[in-house]
VOZADREN-438407 format. One record per residue (C-alpha): residue in one letter; x, y, z; residue number from 1. Coordinates in steps of 0.001 Angstrom, whole numbers, plus 524288, in hexadecimal, padded with zeros to 5 digits. Example, Ala and Ser with C-alpha at 12.3 -4.5 7.8 and 13.67 -1.06 7.14 Angstrom:
+-----+-------+-------+-------+-----+
: res :     X :     Y :     Z :   n :
+-----+-------+-------+-------+-----+
:   A : 8300C : 7EE6C : 81E78 :   1 :
:   S : 83566 : 7FBDC : 81BE4 :   2 :
+-----+-------+-------+-------+-----+
This chain:
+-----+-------+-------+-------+-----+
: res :     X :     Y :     Z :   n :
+-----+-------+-------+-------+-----+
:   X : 8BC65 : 8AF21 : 7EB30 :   1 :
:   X : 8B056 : 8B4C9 : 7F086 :   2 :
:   X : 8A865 : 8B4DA : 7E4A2 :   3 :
:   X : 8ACAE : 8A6F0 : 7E2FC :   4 :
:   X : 8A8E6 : 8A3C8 : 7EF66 :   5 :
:   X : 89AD6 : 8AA10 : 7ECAE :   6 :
:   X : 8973D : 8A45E : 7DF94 :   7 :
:   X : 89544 : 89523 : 7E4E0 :   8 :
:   X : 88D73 : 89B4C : 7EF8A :   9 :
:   X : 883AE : 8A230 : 7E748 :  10 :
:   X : 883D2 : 8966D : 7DB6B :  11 :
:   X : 87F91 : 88E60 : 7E6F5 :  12 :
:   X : 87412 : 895D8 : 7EDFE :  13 :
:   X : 87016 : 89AB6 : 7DF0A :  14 :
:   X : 86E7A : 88BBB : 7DB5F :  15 :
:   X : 8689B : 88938 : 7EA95 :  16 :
:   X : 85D3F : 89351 : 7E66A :  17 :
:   X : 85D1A : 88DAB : 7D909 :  18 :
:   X : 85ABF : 88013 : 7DE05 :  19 :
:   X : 84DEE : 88554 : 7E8CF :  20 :
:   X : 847ED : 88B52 : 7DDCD :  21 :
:   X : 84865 : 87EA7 : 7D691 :  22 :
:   X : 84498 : 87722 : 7E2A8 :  23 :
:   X : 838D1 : 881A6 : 7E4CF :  24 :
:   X : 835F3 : 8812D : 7D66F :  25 :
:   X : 83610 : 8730E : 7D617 :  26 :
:   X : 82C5B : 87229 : 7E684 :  27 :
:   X : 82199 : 87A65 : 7DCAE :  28 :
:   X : 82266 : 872BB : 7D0AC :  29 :
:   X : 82111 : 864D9 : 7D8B2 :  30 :
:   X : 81408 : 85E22 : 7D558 :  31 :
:   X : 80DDA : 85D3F : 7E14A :  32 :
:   X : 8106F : 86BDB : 7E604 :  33 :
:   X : 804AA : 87108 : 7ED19 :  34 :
:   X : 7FB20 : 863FA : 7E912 :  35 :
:   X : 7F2F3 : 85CEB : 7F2BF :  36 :
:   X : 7F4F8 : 84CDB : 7F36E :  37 :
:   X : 7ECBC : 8430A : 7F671 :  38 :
:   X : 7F0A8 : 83783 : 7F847 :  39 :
:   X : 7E5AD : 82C7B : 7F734 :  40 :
:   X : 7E7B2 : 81F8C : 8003D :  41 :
:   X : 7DCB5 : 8147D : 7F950 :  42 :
:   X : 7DA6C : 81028 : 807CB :  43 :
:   X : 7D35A : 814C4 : 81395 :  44 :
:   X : 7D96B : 81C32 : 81DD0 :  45 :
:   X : 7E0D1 : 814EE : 827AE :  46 :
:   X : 7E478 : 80B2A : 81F81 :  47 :
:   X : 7F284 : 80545 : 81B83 :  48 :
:   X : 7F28D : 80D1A : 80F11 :  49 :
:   X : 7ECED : 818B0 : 814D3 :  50 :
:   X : 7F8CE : 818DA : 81FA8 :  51 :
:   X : 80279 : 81969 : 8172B :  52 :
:   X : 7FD06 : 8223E : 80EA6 :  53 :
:   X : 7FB74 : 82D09 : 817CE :  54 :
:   X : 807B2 : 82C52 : 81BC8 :  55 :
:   X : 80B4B : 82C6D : 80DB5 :  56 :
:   X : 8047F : 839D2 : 80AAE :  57 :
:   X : 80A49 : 83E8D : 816BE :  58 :
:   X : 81900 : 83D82 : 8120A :  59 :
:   X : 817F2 : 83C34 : 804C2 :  60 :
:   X : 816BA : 84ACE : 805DF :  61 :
:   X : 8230D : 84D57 : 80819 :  62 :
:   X : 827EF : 8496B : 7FCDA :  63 :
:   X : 81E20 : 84E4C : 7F20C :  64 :
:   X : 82483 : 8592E : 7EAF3 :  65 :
:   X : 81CC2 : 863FC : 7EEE1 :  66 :
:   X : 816FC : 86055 : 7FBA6 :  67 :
:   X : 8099E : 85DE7 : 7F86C :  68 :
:   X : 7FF83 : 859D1 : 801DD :  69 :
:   X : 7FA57 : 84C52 : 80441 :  70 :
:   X : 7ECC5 : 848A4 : 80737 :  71 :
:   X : 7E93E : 83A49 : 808C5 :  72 :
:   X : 7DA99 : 8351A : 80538 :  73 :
:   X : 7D7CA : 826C2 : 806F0 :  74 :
:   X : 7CE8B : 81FCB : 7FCA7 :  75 :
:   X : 7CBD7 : 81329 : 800C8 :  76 :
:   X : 7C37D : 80791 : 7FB20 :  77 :
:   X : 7C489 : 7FB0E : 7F343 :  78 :
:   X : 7D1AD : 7F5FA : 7F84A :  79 :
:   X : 7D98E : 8030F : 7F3E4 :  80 :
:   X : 7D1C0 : 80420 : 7E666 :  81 :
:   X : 7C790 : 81022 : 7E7D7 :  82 :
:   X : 7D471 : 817D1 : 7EB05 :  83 :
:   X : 7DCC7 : 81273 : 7E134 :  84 :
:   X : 7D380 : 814F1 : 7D72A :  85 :
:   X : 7CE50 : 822D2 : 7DB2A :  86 :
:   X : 7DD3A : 82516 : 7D921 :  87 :
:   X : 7DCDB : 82283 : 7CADC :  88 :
:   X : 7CE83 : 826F2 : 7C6F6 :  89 :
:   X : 7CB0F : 833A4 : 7CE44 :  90 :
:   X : 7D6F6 : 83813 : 7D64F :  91 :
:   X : 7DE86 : 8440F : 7CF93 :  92 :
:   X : 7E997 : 84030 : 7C71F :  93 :
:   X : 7F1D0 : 84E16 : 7CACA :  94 :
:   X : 7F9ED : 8465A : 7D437 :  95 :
:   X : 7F207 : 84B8C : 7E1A4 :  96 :
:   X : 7ED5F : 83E40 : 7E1F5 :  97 :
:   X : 7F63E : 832DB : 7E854 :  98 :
:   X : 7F15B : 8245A : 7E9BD :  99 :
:   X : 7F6C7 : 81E0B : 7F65E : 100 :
:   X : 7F119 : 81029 : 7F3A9 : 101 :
:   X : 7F285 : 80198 : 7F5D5 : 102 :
:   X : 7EF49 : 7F391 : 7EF57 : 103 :
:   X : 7E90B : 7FA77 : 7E4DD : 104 :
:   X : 7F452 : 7F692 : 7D9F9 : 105 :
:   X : 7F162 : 7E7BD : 7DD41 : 106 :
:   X : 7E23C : 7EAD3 : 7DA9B : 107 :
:   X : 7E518 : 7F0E3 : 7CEF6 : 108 :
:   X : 7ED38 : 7E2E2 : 7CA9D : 109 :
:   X : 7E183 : 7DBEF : 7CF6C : 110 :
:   X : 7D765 : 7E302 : 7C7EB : 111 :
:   X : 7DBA7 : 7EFB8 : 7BEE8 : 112 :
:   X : 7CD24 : 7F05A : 7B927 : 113 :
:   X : 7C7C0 : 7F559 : 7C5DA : 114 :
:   X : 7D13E : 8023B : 7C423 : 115 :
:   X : 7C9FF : 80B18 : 7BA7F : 116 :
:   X : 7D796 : 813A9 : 7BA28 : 117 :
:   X : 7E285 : 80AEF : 7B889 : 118 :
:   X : 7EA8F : 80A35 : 7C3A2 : 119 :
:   X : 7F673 : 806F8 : 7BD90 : 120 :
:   X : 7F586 : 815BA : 7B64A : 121 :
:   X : 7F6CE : 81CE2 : 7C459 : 122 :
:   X : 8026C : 8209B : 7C79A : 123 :
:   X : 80A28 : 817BA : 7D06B : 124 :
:   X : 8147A : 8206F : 7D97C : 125 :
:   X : 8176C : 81661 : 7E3FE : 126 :
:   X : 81491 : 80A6F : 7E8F0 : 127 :
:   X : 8185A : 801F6 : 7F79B : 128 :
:   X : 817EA : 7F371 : 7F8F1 : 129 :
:   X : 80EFD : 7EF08 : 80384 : 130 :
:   X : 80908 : 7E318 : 80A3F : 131 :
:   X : 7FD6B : 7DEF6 : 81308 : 132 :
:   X : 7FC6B : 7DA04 : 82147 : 133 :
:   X : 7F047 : 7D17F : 8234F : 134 :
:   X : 7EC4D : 7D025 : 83062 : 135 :
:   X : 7E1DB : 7CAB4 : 83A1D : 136 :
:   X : 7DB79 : 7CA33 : 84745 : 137 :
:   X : 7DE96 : 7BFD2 : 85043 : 138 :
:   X : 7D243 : 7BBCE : 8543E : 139 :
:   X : 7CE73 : 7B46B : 8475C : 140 :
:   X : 7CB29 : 7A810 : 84B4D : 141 :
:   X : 7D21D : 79EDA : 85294 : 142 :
:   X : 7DAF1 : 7ABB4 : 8560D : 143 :
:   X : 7E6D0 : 7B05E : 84F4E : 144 :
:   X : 7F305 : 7B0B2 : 8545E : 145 :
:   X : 7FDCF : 7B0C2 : 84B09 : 146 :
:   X : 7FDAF : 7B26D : 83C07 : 147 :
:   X : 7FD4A : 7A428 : 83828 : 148 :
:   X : 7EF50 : 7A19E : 83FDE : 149 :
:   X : 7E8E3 : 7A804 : 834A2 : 150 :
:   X : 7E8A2 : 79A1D : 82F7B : 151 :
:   X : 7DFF1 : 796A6 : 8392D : 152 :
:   X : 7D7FA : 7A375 : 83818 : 153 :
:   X : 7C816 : 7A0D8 : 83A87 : 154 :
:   X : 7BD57 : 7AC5D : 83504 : 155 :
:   X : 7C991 : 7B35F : 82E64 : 156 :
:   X : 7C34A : 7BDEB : 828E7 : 157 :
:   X : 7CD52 : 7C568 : 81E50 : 158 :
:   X : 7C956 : 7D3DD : 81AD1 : 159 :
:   X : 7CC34 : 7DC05 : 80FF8 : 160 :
:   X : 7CB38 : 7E7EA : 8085F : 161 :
:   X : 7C71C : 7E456 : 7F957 : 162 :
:   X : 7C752 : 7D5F8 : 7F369 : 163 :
:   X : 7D11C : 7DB10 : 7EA30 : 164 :
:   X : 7DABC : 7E147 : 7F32B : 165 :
:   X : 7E97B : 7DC07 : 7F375 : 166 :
:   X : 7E7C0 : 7DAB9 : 80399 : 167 :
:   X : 7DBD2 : 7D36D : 802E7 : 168 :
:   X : 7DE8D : 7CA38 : 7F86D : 169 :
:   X : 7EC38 : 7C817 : 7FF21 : 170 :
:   X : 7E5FF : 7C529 : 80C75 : 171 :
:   X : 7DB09 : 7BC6E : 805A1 : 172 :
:   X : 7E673 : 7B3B1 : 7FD52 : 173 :
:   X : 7EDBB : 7B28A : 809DC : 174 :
:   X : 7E373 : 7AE43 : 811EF : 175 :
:   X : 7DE83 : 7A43A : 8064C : 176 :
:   X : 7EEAB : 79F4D : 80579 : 177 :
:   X : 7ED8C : 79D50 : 81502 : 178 :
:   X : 7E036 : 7949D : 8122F : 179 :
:   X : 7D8E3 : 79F32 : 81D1E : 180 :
:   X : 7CAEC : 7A0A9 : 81C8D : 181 :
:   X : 7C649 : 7AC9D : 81D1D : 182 :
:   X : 7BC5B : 7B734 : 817D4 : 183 :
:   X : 7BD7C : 7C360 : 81018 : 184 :
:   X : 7B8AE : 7CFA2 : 81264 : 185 :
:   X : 7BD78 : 7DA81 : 80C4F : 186 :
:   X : 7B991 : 7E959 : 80652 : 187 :
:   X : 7BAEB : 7EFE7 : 81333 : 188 :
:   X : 7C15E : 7FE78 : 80C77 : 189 :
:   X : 7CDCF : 7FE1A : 8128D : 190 :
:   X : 7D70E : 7F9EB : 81E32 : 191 :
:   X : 7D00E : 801E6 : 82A68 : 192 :
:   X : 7C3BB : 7FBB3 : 8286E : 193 :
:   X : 7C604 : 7ECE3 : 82698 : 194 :
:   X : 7D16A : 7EF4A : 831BF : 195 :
:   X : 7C4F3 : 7F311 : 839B8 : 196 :
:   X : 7BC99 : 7E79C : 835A3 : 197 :
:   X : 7C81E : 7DF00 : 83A64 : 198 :
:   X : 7C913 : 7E4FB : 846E9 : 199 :
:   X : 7B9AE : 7E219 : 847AB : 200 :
:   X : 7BB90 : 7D64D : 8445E : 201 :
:   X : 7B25F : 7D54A : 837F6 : 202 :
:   X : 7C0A7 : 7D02D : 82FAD : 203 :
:   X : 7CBC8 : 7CB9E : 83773 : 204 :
:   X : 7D7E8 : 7CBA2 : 82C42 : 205 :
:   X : 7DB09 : 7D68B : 823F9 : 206 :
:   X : 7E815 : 7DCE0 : 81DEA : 207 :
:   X : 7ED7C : 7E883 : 8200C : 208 :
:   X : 7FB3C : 7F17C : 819B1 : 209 :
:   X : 804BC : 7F18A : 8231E : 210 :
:   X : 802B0 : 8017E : 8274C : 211 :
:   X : 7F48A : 7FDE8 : 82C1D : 212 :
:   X : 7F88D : 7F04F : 832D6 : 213 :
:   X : 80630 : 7F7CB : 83930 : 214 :
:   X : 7FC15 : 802D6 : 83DE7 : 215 :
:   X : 7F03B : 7FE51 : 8416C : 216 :
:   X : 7EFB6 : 7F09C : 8402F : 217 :
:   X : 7FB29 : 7EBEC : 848C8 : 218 :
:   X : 7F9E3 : 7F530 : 852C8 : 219 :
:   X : 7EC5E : 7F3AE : 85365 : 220 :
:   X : 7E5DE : 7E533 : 852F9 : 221 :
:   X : 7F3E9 : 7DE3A : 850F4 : 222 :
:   X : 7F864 : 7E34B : 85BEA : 223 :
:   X : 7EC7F : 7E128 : 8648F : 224 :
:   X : 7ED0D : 7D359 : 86171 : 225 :
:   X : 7E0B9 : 7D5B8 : 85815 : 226 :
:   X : 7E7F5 : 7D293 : 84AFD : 227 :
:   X : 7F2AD : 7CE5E : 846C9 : 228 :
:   X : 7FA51 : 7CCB0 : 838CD : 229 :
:   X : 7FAB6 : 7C20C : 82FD9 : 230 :
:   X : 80255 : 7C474 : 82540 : 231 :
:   X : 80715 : 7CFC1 : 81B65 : 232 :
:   X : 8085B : 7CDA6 : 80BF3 : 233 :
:   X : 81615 : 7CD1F : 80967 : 234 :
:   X : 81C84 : 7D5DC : 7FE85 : 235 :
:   X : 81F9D : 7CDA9 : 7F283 : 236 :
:   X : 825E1 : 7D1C7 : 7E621 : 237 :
:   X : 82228 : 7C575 : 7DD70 : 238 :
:   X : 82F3B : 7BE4D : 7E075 : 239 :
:   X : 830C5 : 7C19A : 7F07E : 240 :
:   X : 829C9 : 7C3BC : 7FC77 : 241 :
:   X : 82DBE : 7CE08 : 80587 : 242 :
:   X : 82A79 : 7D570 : 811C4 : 243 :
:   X : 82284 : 7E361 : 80F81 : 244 :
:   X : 827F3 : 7EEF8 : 81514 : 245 :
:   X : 81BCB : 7EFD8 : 81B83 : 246 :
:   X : 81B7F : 7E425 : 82441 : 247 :
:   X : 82888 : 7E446 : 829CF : 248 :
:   X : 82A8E : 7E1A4 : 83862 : 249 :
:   X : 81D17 : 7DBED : 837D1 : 250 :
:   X : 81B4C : 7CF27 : 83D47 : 251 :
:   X : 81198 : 7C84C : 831CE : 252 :
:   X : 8161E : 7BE37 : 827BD : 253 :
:   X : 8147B : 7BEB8 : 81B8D : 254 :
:   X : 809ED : 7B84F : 81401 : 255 :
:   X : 81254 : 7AD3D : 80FBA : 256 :
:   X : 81947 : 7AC73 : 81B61 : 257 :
:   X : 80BD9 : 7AA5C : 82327 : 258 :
:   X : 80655 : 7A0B0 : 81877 : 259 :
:   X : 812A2 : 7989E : 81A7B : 260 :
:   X : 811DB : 799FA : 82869 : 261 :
:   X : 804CD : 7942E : 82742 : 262 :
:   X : 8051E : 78A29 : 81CDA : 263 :
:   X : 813FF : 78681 : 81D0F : 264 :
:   X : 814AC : 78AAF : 80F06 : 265 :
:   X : 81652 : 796D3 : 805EC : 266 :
:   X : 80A42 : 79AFF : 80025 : 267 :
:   X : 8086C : 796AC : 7F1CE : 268 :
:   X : 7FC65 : 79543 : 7E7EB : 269 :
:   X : 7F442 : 79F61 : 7E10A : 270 :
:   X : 7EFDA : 7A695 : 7EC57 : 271 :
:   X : 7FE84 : 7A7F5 : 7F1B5 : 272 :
:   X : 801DE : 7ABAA : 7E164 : 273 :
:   X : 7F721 : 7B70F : 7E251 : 274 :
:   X : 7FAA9 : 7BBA7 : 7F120 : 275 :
:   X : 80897 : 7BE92 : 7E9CC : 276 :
:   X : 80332 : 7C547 : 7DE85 : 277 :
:   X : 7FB79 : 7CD65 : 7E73A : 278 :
:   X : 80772 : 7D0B1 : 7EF10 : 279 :
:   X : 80EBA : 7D253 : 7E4E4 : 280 :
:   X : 80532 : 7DAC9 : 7DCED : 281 :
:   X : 8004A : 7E404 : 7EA3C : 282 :
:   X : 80A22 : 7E3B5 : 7F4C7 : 283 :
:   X : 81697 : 7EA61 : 7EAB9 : 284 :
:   X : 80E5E : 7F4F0 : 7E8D6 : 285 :
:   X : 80311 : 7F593 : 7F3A6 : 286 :
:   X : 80309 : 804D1 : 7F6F7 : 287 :
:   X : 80501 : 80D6C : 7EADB : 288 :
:   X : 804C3 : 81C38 : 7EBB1 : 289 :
:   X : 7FF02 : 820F5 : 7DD16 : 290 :
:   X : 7FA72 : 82B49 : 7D60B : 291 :
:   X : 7EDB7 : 82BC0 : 7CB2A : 292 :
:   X : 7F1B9 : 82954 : 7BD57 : 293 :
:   X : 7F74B : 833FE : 7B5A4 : 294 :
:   X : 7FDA4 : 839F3 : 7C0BF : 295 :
:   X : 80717 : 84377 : 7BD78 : 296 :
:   X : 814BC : 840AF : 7BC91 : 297 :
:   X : 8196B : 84B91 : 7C583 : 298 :
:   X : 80F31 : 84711 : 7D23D : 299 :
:   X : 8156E : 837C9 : 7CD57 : 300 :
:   X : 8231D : 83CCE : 7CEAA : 301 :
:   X : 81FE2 : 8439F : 7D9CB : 302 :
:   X : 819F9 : 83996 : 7E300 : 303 :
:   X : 82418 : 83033 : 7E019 : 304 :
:   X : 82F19 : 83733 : 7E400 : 305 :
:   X : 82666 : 83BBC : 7EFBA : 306 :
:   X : 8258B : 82D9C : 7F338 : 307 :
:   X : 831CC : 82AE5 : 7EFBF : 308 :
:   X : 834D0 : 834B2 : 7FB72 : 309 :
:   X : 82BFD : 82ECB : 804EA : 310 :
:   X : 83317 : 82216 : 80387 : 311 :
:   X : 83E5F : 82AB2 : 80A81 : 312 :
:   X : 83720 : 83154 : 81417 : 313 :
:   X : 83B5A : 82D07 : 820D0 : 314 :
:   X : 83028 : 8354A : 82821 : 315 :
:   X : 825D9 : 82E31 : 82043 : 316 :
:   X : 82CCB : 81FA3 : 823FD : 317 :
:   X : 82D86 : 823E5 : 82FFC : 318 :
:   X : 81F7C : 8256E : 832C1 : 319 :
:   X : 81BD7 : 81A03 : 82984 : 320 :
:   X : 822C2 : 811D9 : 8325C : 321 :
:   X : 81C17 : 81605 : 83C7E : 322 :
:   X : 80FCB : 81543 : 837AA : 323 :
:   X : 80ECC : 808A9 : 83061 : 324 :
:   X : 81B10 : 8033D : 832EA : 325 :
:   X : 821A6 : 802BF : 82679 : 326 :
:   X : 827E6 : 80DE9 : 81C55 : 327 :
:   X : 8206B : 80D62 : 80DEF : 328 :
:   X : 82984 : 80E3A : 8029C : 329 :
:   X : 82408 : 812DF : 7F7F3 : 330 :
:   X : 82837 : 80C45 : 7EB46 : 331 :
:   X : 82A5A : 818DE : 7DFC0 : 332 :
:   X : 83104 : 81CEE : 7D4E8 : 333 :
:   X : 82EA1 : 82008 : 7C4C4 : 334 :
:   X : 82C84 : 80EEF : 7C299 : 335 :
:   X : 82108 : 80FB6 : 7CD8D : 336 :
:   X : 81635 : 810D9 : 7C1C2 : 337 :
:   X : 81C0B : 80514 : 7BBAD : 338 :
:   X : 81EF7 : 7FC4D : 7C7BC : 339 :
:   X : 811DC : 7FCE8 : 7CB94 : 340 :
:   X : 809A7 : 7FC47 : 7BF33 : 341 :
:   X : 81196 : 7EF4C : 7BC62 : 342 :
:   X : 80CF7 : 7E9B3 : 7C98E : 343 :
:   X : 7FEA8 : 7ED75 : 7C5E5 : 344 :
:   X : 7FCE2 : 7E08F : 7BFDE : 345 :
:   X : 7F766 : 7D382 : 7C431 : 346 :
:   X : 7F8E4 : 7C5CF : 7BDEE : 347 :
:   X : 7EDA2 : 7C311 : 7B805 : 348 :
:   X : 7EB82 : 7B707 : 7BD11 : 349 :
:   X : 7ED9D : 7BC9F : 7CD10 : 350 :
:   X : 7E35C : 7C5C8 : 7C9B1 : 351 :
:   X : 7D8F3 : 7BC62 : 7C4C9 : 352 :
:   X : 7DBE0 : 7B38C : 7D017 : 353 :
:   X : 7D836 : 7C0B9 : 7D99E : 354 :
:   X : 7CD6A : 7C3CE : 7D1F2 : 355 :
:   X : 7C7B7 : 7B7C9 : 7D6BD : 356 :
:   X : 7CE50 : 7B74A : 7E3D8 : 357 :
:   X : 7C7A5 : 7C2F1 : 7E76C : 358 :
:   X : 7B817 : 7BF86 : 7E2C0 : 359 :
:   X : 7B9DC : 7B3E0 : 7EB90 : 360 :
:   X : 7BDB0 : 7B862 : 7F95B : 361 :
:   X : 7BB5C : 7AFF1 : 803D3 : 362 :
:   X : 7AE7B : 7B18D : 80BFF : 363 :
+-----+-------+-------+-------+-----+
């Protein structure tokens, strides 16, 4: 009886030692064992994209097999494009090399040529709807009060980062739908510094992602009475509009919603036709996290499951929540190549009108 008591006992701890070497064995084969990280954000610090993707790099650690370390380095410039493309043409293609970028697959759509490495060859390891708040100050002539006064808006002055960004042109086509004059000035480099010409005064609209407008914007001019919001670009999924994650327990309409408060009538007509493409095209996909082509598999299969982690990781929504007021979730998995290289695409004729659309801004 004794010895039968014993020999379950010792199969047990003998497969318990077993099973830590295999676990140790397996902690000093993982990829990114010992490797430095850097993740690169294609805008400038402070901004919406940069906000979220610190606090990306700083959890995202914890569930990268092998614990390596995470540096961030922002590379701003040309609505999201210098970074975006430094990605793809001179960053390494080890895997030590993350992209943390936005509205750079609708630019792509919108003009491929202008990408000397093909975007749709890097490799594609998440992606996270998003939308846009636009917002202005309340002293634009004759004084604004409440959201629908921007139809009465004097010396509107809209401002931008590139002609050929998805927020611009969706500001621009809204503003044109709601028959507002206005002018255009855009290429300021990112967020911070057009949010600081609109506190001076020089532009008096712009957009922002809802970490930047939660953070700084709200609690800052909205809440001083300086600004206030307009309207946010809804999701839509061809069929269906919805609400974003992001805007939730915000008081702004819709675009739609404001038009029709307006006008007494749903938007329609070939602007309306390309503000839904756009949507369509940008907001399913606005923040993608990437790696340079040719990555290999094992830093691929890697990061998604770490991602796949951080979607779980109640710490990390905790502190997302209270940072920018919502939780990302990341969209991942082995068809995240193939979702997104199908929604590179633009209809021919939507990109033709925008080629135009955008040599003609208003002055």
């Amino acid at each position: 009886m004794f010895r039968a008591t014993m020999r379950p006992a010792g199969w047990v701890l003998g497969l318990a030692a077993l099973l830590g070497l295999a676990a140790n064995a397996y902690a000093e084969d993982a990829f990114y064992k010992g490797k430095r990280v850097t993740l690169l954000v294609n805008f400038a610090v402070g901004g919406p994209t940069d906000i979220e993707g610190r606090l990306f790099a700083k959890y995202i650690v914890r569930h990268v097999e092998g614990q390596p370390s995470v540096i961030v380095q922002n590379m701003d410039g040309a609505g999201g494009i210098v970074g975006a493309k430094y990605l793809g043409e001179v960053a390494p293609r080890d895997g030590t090399m993350i992209g943390y970028i936005t509205g750079t697959g609708f630019m792509y759509a919108l003009d491929p040529d202008r990408f000397r490495v093909d975007f749709k060859t890097y490799a594609f390891l998440a992606y996270q709807p998003g939308t846009t708040i636009h917002y202005m100050r309340t002293d634009v002539p004759p004084g604004m009060k409440q959201a629908t006064d921007i139809a009465k808006a004097r010396g509107l002055i809209a401002g931008g980062l590139s002609a050929d960004t998805p927020k611009d042109l969706r500001l621009r086509l809204a503003l044109d739908m709601l028959g507002v004059p206005y002018k255009y000035v855009t290429g300021y480099r990112s967020s911070p510094p057009a949010r600081l010409a609109l506190e001076r005064g020089e532009i008096n609209m712009f957009s922002e992602s809802p970490p930047s407008y939660r953070s700084v914007i709200a609690p800052g001019m909205v809440a001083k009475g300086e600004a206030m919001p307009v309207f946010y670009d809804p999701g839509y999924d061809g069929q269906a509009f919805s609400v974003p994650k992001q805007v939730e327990g915000l008081a702004i309409l819709p675009f739609q919603e404001l038009f029709q408060k307006i006008k007494g009538k749903m938007p329609s007509g070939k602007l309306w036709d390309v503000y839904r493409a756009i949507l369509g095209a940008d907001g399913a996909m606005q923040r993608q996290v990437v790696l340079p082509p040719a990555a290999p598999p094992a830093a691929v299969a890697a990061l998604r499951d770490a991602i796949a982690g951080l979607n779980a990781d109640q710490d990390y929504a905790r502190e997302a929540e209270q940072s920018f007021g919502y939780v990302p979730q990341w969209e991942t998995g082995p068809d995240t190549d193939e979702k997104v290289r199908r929604a590179l695409s633009t209809d021919p004729a939507i990109r033709a009108f925008l080629a135009d659309y955008m040599k003609n801004p208003p002055k």
